[in-house]
C-alpha positions in Angstrom: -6.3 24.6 25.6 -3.7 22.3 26.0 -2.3 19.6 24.3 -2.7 20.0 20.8 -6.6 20.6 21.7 -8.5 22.1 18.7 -11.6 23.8 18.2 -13.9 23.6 15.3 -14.1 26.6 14.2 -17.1 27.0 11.6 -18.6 30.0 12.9 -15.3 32.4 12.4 -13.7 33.2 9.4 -10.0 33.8 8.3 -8.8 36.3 6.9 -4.7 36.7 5.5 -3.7 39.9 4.4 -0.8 39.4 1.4 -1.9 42.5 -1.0 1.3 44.6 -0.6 4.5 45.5 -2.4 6.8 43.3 -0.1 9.0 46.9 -0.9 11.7 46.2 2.0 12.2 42.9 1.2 13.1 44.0 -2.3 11.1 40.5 -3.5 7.7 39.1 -3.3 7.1 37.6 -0.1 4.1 35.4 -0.8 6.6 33.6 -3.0 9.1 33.0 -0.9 9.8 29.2 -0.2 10.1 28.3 3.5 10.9 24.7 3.2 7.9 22.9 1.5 5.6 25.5 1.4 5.6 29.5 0.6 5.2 32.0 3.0 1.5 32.4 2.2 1.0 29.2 2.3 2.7 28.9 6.0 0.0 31.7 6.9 -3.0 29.6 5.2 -2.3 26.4 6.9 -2.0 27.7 10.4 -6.1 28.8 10.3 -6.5 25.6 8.6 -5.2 23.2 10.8 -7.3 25.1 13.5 -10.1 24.0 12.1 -11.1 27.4 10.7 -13.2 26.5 7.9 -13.5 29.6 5.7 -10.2 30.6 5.0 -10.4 34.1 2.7 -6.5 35.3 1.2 -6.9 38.7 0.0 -4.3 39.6 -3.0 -3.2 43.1 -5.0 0.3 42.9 -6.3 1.0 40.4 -9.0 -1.9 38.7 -7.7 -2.1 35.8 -10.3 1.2 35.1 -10.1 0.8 34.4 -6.1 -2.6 32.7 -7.0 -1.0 30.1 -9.4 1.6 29.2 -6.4 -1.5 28.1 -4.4 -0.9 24.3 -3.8 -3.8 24.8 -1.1 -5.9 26.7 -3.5 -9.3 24.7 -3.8 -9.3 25.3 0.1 -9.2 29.0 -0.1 -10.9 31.8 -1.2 -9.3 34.5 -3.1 -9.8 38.2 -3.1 -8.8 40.8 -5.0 -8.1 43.8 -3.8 -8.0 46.9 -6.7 -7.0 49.3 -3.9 -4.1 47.5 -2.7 -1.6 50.5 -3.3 -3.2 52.6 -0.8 -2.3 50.0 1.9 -3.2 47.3 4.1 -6.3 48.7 5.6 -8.2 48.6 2.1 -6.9 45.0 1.9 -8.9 44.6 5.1 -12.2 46.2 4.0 -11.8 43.9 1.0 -11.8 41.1 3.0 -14.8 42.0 5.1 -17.2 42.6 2.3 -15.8 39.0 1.0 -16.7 37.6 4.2 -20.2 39.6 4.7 -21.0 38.3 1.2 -21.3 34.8 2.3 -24.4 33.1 3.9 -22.7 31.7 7.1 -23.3 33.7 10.0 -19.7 34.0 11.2 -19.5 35.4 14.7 -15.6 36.5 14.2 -12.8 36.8 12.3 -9.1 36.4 12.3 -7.2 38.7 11.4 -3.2 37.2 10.3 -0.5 39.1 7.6 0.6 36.6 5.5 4.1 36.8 6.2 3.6 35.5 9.8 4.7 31.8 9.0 5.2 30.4 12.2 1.9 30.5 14.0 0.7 27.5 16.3 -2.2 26.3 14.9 -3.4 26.3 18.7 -3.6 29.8 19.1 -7.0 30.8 16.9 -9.0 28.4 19.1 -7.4 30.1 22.5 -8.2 33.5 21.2 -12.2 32.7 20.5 -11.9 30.5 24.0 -10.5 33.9 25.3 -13.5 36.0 23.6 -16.3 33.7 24.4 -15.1 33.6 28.5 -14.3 37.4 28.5 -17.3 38.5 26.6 -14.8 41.1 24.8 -15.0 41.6 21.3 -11.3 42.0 20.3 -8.7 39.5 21.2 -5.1 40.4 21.1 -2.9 37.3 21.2 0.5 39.7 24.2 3.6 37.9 24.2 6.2 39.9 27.0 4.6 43.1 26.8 3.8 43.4 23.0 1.0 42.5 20.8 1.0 40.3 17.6 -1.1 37.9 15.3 -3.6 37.3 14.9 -6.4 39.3 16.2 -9.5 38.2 17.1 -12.5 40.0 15.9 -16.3 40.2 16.5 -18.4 40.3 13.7 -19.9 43.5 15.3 -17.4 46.1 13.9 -17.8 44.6 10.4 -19.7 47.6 9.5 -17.9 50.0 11.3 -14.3 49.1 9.4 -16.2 48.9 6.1 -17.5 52.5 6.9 -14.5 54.1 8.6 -11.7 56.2 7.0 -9.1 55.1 9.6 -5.8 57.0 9.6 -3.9 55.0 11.8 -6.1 51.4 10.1 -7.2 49.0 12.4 -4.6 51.0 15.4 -7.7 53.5 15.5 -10.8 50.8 15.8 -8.6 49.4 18.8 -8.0 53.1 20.1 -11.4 53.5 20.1 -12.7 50.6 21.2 -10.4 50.0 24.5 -12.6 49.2 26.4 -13.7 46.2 25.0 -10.3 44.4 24.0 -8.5 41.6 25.5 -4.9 41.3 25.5 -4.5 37.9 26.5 -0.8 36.4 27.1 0.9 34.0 25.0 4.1 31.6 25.4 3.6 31.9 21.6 6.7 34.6 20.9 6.0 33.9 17.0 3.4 35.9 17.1 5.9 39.1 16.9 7.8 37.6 14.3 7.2 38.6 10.8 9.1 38.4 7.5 9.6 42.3 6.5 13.6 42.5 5.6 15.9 39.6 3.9 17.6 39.1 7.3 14.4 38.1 8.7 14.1 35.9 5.8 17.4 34.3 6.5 16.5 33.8 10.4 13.4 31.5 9.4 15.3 29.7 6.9 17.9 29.4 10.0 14.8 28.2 12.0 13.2 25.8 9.6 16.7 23.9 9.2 17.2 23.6 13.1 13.3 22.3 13.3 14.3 19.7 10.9 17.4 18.7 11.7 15.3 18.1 15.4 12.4 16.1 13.8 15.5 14.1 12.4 17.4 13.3 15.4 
């Protein structure tokens, strides 16, 4: 797609991933304020303005706290995730059984961390473009020899994640599954960026201002 094109995307669901500790950035990150939204909320909008319908945010930590920062949270819907300390993976089987739980047959998912704040709101509608052309059931947005978020995922391994003890989380369904992934290239190099460390922090901060001060010129 080109353009600004964008899908509607009814028939996959998305799923953010903002559960965890936020241990080396020493602070919550779903709280962090990027401008005029949180960091979470960054992640949210980016599946909503690509027309992905069905937005589901699964929470652990201080979950109420992040909850009542919503501004976009009557377009959301929140899941809590009791397991949360034993790391992301449960916060993905959470998820799943949120999404299998509702009536709308949803051939895919997305899969984003919600500390990815800077994704194109393009990209979720080339990945299922991607899926549906290439027949494969996991998408991997590949930016200069490296893969990043989000994934695309078929509804098919629903069952087998909910099931599966992974050691290595979703690394092993991909291991095992090679031979029906895509990794499909991207200009997009933000989908390698993430906000783990205060420095990375202070880069998107450094971004944001730049972005601005463009818009403004």
């Amino acid at each position: 797609m080109t353009g600004g094109q964008r899908l509607a995307l009814t028939d996959h669901a998305g799923l953010i991933l903002a559960a965890g500790f936020s241990s080396r950035m020493g602070t919550l990150k779903p709280l962090l304020r990027l401008g005029e939204y949180t960091l979470l909320e960054h992640a949210i909008r980016s599946m909503l303005l690509a027309g992905v319908h069905d937005v589901f945010v699964v929470l652990g930590h201080r979950a109420a706290e992040i909850e009542a920062s919503l501004t976009c949270r009557a377009q959301v819907e929140i899941v809590y995730n009791v397991a949360y300390a034993s790391g992301m993976f449960s916060s993905v089987q959470a998820g799943i059984r949120a999404i299998l739980a509702k009536e709308n047959p949803y051939q895919a998912f997305f899969m984003l961390p919600g500390d990815h704040p800077f994704i194109a709101p393009e990209l979720p509608g080339e990945l299922a473009v991607a899926a549906e052309q290439s027949g494969k059931g996991i998408v991997l947005p590949r930016y200069q020899g490296k893969n990043g978020h989000p994934c695309r995922i078929a509804m098919r391994y629903a069952q087998e994640i909910l099931t599966s003890d992974f050691e290595q989380g979703m690394r092993s369904l991909y291991q095992q599954h090679e031979e029906d992934i895509l990794q499909m290239p991207t200009v997009c190099a933000d989908i390698l960026f993430d906000l783990d460390r205060p420095e990375e922090y202070q880069q998107a901060l450094a971004r944001l201002a730049k972005l601005q001060r463009a818009d403004g010129a």
